[in-house]
C-alpha positions as CSV (number, residue, x, y, z in Angstrom):
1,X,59.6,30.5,39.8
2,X,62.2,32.3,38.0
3,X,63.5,28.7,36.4
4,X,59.6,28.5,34.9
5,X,60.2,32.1,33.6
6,X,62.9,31.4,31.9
7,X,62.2,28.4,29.9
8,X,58.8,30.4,29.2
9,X,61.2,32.9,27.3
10,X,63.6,30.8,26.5
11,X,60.3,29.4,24.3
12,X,59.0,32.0,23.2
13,X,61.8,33.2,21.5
14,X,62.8,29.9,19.8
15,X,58.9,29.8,18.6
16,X,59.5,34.0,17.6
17,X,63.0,32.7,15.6
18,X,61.0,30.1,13.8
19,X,58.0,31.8,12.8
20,X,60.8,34.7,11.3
21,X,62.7,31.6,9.4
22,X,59.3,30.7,8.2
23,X,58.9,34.4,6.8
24,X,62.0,34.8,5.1
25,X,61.8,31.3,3.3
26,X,58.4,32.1,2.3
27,X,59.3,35.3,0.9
28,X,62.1,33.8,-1.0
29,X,60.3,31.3,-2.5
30,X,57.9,33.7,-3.9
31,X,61.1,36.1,-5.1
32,X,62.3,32.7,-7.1
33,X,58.3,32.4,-8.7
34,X,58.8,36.0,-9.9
35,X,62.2,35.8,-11.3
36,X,61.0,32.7,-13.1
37,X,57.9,34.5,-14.3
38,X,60.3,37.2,-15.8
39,X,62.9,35.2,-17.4
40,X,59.7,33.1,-18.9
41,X,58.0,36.0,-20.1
42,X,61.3,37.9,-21.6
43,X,62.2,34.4,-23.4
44,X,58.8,34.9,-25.4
């Protein structure tokens, strides 16, 4: 029982570490967009 219980969490926090990786790659891909924006729209 306890073997079950820990894989359980052992799962859930690899699936919690992944979805926070997802986050923070999303975030700076948008963070890269912006700059770009910016540097477009000083250059005109």
């Amino acid at each position: 029982m306890w073997v079950l219980l820990k894989d359980f969490l052992l799962v859930s926090m690899g699936m919690g570490i992944g979805v926070v990786l997802m986050c923070i790659l999303n975030v700076g891909k948008e963070a890269d967009c912006e700059t770009k924006q910016l540097e477009e729209s000083e250059d005109n």
